[in-house]
C-alpha positions in Angstrom: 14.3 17.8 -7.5 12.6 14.3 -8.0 10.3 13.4 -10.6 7.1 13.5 -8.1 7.4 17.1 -7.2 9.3 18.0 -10.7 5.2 16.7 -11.9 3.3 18.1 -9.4 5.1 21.7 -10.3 4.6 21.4 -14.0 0.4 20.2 -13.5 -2.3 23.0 -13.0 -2.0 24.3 -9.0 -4.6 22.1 -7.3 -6.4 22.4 -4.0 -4.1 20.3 -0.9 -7.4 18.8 0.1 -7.8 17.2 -3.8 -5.7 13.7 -3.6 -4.3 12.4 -6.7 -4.7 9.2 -8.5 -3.0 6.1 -7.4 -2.4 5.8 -10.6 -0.2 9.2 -10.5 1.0 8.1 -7.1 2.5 4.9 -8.1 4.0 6.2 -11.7 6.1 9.1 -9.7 7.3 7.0 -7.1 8.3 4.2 -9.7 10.1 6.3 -12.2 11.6 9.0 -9.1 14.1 6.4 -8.5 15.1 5.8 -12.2 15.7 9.5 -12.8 18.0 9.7 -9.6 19.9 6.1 -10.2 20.4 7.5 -14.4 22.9 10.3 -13.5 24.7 8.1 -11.0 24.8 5.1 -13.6 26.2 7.6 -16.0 28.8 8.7 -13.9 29.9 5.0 -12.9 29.8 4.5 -17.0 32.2 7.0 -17.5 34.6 5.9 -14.8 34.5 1.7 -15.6 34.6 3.2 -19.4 38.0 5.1 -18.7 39.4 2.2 -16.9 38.6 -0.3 -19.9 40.1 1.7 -22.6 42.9 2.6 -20.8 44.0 -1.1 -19.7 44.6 -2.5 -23.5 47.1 1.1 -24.1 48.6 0.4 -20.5 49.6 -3.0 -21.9 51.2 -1.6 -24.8 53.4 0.6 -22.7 54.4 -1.9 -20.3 55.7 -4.0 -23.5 57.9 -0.6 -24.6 58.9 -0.1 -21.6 60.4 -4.2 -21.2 61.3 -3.8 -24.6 63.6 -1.1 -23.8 64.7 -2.9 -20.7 66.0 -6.2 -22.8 67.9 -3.6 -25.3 70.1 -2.0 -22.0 73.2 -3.4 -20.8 75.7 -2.6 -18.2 79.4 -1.9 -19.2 81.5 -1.2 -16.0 78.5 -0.7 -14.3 77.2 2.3 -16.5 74.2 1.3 -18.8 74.2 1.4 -22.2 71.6 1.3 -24.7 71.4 -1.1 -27.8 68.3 0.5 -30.1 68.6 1.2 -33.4 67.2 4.4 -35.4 64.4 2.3 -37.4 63.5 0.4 -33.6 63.4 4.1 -32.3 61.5 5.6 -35.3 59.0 2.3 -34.9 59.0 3.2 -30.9 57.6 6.7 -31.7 55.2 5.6 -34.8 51.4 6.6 -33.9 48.9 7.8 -36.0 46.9 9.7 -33.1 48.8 10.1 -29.9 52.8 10.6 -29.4 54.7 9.2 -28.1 58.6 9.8 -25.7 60.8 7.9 -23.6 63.7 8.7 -22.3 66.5 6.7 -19.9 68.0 8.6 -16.9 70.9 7.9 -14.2 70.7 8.0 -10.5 71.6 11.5 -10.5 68.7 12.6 -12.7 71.5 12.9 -15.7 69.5 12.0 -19.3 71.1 9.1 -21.3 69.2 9.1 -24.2 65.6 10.3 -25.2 63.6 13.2 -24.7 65.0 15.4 -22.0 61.7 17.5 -21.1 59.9 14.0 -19.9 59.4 14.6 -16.3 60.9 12.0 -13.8 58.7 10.6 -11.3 58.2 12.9 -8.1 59.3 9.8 -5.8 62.4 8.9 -7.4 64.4 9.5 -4.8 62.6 6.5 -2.2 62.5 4.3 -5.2 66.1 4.4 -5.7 67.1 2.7 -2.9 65.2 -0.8 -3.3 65.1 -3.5 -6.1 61.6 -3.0 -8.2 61.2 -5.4 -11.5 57.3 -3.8 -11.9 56.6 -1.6 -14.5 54.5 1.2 -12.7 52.5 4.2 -14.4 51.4 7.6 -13.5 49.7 10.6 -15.1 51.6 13.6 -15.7 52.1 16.3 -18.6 54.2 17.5 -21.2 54.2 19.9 -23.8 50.9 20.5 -22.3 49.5 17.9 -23.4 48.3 14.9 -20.9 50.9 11.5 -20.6 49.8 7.9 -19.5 53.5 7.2 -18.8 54.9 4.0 -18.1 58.3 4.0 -16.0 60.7 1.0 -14.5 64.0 1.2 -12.4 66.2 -1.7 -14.2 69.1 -2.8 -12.2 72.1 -4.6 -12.9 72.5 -7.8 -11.2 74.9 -7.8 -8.0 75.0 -3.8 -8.3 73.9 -1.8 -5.9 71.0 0.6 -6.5 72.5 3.9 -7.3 74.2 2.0 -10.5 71.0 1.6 -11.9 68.9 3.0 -15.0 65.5 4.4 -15.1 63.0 4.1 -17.9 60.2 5.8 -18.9 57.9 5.5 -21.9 54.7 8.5 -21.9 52.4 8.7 -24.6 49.3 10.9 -25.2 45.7 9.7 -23.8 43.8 11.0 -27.3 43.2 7.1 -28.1 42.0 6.5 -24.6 39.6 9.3 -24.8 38.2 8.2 -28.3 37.7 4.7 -27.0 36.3 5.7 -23.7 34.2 8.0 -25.4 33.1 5.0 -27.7 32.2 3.4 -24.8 30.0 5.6 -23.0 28.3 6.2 -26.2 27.4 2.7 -26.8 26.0 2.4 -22.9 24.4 5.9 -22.9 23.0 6.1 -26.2 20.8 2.8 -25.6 19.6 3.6 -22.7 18.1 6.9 -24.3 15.6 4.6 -26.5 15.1 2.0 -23.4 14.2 4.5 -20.6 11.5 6.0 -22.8 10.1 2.5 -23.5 10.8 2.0 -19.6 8.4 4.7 -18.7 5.9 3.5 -21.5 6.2 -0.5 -20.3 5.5 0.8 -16.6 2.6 2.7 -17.8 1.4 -0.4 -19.6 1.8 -2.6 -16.4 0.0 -0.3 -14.2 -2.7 0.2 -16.3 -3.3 -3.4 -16.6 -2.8 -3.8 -12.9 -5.2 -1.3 -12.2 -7.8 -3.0 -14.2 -8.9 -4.9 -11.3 -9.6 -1.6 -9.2 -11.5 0.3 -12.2 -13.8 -2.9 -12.4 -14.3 -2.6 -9.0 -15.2 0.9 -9.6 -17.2 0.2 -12.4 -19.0 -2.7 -10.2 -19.7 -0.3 -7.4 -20.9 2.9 -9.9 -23.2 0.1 -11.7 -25.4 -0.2 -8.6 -28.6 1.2 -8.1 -29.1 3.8 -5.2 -31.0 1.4 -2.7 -28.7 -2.0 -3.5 -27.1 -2.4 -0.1 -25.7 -6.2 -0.5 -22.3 -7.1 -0.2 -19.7 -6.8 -2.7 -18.6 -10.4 -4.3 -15.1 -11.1 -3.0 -14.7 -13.5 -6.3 -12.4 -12.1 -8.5 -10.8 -8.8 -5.9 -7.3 -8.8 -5.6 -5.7 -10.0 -2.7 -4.7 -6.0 -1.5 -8.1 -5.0 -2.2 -9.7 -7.9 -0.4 -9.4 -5.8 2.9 -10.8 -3.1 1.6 -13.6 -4.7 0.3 -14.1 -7.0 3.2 -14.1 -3.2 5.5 -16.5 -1.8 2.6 -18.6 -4.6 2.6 -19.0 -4.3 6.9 -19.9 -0.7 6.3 -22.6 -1.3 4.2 -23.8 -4.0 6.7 -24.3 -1.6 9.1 -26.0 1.0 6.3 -28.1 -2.1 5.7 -29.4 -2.6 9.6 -29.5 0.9 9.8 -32.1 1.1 7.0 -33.9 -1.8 7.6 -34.4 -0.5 11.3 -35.6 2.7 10.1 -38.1 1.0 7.5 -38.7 -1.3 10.2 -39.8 1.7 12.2 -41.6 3.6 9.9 -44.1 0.4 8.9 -44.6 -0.3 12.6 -45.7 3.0 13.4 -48.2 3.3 10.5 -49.4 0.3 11.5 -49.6 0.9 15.4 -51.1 4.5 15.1 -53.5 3.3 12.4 -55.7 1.6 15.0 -55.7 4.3 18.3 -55.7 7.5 15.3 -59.1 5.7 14.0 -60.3 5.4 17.1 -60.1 8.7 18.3 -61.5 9.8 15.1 -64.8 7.7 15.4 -65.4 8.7 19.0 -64.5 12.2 17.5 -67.4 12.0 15.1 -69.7 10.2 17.9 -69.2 13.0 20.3 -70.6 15.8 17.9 -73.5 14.0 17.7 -74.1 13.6 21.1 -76.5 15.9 23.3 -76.8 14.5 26.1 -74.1 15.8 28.4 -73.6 12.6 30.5 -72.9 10.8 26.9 -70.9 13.9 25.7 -68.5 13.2 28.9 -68.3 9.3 28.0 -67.3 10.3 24.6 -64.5 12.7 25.7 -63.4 10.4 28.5 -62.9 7.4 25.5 -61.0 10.1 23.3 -58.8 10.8 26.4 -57.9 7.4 27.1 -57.2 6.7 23.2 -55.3 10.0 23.5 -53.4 8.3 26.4 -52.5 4.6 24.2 -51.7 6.6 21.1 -49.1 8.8 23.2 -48.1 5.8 25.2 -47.3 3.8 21.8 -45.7 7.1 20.4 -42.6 7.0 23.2 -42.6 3.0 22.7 -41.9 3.3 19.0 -39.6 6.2 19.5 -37.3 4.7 22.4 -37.4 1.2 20.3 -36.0 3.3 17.3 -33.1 4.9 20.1 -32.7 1.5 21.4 -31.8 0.3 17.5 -30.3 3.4 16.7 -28.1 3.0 19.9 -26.7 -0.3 18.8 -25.8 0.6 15.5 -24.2 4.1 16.6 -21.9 1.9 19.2 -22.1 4.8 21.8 -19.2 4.1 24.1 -20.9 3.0 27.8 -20.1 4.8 30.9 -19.4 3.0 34.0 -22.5 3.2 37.0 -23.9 1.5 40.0 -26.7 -0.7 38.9 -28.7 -0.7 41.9 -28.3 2.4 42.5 -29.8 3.4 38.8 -32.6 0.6 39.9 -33.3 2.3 43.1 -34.0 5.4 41.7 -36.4 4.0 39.2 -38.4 2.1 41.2 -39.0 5.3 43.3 -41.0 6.4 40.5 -43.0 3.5 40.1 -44.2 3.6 43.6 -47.5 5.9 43.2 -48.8 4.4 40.4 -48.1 0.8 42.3 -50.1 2.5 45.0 -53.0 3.4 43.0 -53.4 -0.3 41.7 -53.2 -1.6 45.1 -49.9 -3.9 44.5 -46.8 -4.3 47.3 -43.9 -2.6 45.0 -40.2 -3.6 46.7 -36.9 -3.0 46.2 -34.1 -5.6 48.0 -30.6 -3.5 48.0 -27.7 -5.3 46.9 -24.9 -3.1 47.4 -22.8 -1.0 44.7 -22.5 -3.2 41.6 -20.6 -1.7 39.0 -21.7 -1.8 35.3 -20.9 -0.2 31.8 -24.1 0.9 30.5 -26.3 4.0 28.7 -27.8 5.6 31.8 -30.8 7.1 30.0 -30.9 3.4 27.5 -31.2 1.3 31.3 -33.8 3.7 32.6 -36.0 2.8 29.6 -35.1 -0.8 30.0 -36.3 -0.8 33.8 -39.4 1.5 33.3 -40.5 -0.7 30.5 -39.9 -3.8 32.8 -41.9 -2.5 35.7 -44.5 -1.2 33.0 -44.7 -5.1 31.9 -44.9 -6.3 35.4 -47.3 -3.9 36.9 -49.7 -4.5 33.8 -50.2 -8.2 34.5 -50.5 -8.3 38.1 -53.3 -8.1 39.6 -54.6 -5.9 43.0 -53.0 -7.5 46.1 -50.2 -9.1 43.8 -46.5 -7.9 44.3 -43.4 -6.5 42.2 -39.8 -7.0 43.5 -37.0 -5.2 42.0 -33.4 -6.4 42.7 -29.7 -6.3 41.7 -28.1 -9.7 42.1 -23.9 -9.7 41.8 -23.0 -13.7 41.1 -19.1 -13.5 40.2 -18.2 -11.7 37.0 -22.2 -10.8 36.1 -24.8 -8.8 37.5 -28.5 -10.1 37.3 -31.4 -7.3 37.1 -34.3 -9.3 38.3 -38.0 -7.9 38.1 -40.3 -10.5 39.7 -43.9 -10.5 39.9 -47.2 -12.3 41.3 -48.8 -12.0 38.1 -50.8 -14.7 35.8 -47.3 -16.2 34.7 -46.4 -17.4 31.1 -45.5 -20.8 29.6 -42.0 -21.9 28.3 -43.6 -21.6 24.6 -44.7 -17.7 25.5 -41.3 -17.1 27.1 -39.4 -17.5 23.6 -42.2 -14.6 21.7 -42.9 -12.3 24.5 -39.5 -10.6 23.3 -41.1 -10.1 19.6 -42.3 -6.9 18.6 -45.8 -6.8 19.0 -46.5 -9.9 20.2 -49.0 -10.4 23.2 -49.8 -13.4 25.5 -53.3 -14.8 24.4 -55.6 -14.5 26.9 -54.8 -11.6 29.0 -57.2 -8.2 29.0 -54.3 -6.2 29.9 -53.8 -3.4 27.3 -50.7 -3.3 25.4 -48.5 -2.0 22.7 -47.0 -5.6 22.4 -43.1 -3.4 22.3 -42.3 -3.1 26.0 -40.2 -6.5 26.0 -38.8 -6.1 22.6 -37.1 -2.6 24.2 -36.1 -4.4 26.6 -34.4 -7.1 24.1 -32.5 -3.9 22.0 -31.3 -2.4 24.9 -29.9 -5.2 26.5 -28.1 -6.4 23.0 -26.6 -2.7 23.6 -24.9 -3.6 26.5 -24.0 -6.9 25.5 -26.7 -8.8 27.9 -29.2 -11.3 27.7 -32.8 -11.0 28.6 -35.2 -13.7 29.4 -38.8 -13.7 30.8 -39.4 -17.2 33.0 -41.9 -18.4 34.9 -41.3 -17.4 38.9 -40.6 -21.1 40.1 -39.8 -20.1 44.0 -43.4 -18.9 43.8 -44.7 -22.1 42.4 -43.0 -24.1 45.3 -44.1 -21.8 47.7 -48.0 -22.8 46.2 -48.3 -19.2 45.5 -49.5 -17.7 42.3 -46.6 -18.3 40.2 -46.0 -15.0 38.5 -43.1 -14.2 36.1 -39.1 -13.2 36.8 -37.5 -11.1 34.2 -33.8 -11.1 34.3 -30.8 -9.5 32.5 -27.4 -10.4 33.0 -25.0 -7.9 32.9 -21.0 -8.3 32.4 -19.7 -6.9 35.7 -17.0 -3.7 35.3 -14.3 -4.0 37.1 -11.9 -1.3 37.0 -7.9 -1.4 37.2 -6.6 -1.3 40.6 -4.6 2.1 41.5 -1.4 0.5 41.6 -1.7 -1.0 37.9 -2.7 2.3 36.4 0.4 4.1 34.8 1.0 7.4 36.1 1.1 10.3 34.2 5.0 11.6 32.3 6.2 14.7 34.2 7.6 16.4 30.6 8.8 19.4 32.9 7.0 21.7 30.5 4.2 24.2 32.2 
């Protein structure tokens, strides 16, 4: 079980939605690894520890055993052995582990020594080959575990089977002790470092948190309506992405507010003026008596009633135009003369009535990405515009131009026309050509503008110069330029995996 979950088990049972700290996070998955590597490292320890302290005692049985070897001769081909008592007594002299040899023939047969020592279990292939190597093996005796140290010693021109072997086991107590010495003074440190480990890695991250706390201090420090951007000077480079995404989100919170405060301030300030007049004629009308002046009065309050509505769905499809563009509603793809068509349809009547030649010129399907319901409000508020300043007898043409990869809505009029200066302000909000007695909320255009930075066009208002050559009245073209949508042809459009499931 690692460390992370070993944690989590031992905290108080929290909810799966409630994440942890980073803080947590990154301590687990630092010190996980150190818990699972410790065992392991021990276990190396003990092994490299063994090997160490056996190495110097394997030395000292090689040199028994070759001092053994240097002691035998050969007489007639049968070994003999030249070692005194006192060399044998000093042979056996330990003061922990004991200590045996012994000297057999080919046939197994002991020479001299002790007779219980076990021969090696592969005597019988070593016998017939040279070896000068001392060799070692682990066996038993007396029940007690033997580090024994063994050589076949020849004589020189003999054949094999004349030969003598020697073998020298002694107990593995001293190897134990010093292996045990060893491990202790590896092991035993590293019970005093891992601690201070732990507390050094707490340390670190606590100090390379710092920069995220000040951050959250920074951020809590803030009063409720501070939307500016966080300062990049001083964020870490991880957090700087962060940042940079928290700083884009409260860009957008930013142009969201300001368009609703935006809104809010235009509104008191357009229905101010029509609420104040319907109020005075209001207060006029009760004190009329005469019935013809009565019906003046009512007819003004209808009209007012008519311009404050009218400015009501002007403020309100500004505010879905704005709140359109900051939403980033994903666009559908239509036919843009088609959606003109249709609109212009419903413009006819009222054309009628003001006695001006409404046309439509077709132009075929030309494909678009757009709001349906955001272009409808674009186009009514364009034939609105154009309607309102031309005059009886004048003209309104409504068409779809398709010029290579864009689209061009064009709403052209006979109307009074407007100068280059005027063409740059007409898109404002609230702003109206000096000079005209057309009534106005001064917003139309400036709809016009928001929806058509929806759909990532351009709107312009120009002066009609076909007109103007023709010695006509020169009038006014509106256009927008669309980004034509061109789909994926059939044969570039992946087909669907057949998984074989129903």
């Amino acid at each position: 079980m690692g460390l992370a979950t070993t944690l989590r088990n031992l905290r108080k049972k929290e909810s799966p939605d409630i994440q942890r700290s980073l803080f947590g996070e990154i301590l687990d998955w630092m010190l996980a690894p150190l818990l699972f590597v410790w065992p392991i490292s021990i276990a190396f320890t003990h092994y490299f520890a063994n090997s160490v302290a056996s190495f110097p005692y394997d030395q000292s049985l090689r040199e028994h055993v070759a001092a053994i070897s240097r002691q035998i001769s050969f007489v007639d081909g049968r070994p003999q052995l030249a070692l005194p008592g006192l060399a044998q007594a000093f042979l056996r002299s330990d003061e922990i582990d004991n200590v045996y040899f012994h000297l057999l023939d080919r046939d197994g047969r002991l020479i001299t020594g002790d007779r219980e020592l076990a021969a090696p279990k592969n005597s019988a292939e070593w016998w017939k080959s040279e070896h000068h190597e001392v060799l070692f093996r682990d066996d038993e005796y007396r029940g007690q575990t033997l580090r024994v140290a063994y050589l076949y010693l020849f004589e020189a021109g003999a054949p094999p089977e004349q030969g003598v072997l020697i073998e020298v086991g002694e107990t593995t107590e001293k190897r134990s002790q010093l292996a045990n010495k060893i491990i202790a003074s590896v092991i035993l440190p590293q019970f005093v470092i891992i601690p201070l480990a732990v507390v050094l890695v707490w340390f670190g991250l606590s100090q390379g948190l710092r920069p995220l706390t000040r951050l959250r201090d920074r951020i809590e420090a803030r009063r409720e309506a501070d939307l500016s951007p966080i300062a990049l000077r001083r964020v870490p480079e991880e957090l700087r992405p962060l940042t940079e995404a928290f700083n884009s989100m409260l860009g957008r919170m930013q142009q969201n507010v300001a368009a609703q405060r935006r809104f809010i301030a235009d509104a008191a300030h357009q229905m101010r003026t029509p609420l104040t007049g319907l109020k005075t004629q209001a207060q006029l009308a009760m004190r009329e008596t005469d019935p013809e002046e009565l019906r003046h009065a009512l007819r003004q309050i209808l009209i007012g009633a008519d311009r404050a509505s009218h400015l009501v769905d002007q403020l309100l499809a500004l505010a879905r135009a704005e709140a359109s563009g900051h939403s980033q509603q994903p666009l559908l793809a239509l036919d843009l003369d088609k959606l003109l068509r249709d609109v212009v349809e419903t413009w006819v009547v009222q054309a009628l009535e003001k006695g001006i030649d409404l046309g439509y010129e077709p132009a075929g399907d030309v494909p678009i990405l757009g709001n349906a319901f955001l272009l409808r409000e674009m186009i009514n508020n364009l034939l609105d515009n154009a309607l309102r300043y031309t005059p009886a007898g004048g003209r309104v043409t409504a068409r779809v131009v398709a010029q290579g990869d864009f689209a061009l809505l064009e709403i052209e009029d006979s109307g009074t026309g407007i100068s280059d200066e005027e063409s740059q302000k007409v898109f404002d909000r609230f702003y109206r050509v000096d000079g005209t007695d057309s009534e106005g909320s001064g917003l139309g255009l400036a709809i016009v503008r928001e929806i058509a930075e929806v759909h990532q066009a351009a709107a312009s208002l120009r002066p009609n110069s076909r007109s103007a050559t023709a010695g006509e009245v020169p009038g006014c073209v509106a256009r927008i330029v669309f980004p034509v949508h061109r789909p994926l042809p059939r044969s570039l459009i992946p087909e669907p995996v057949q998984t074989g499931f129903a």
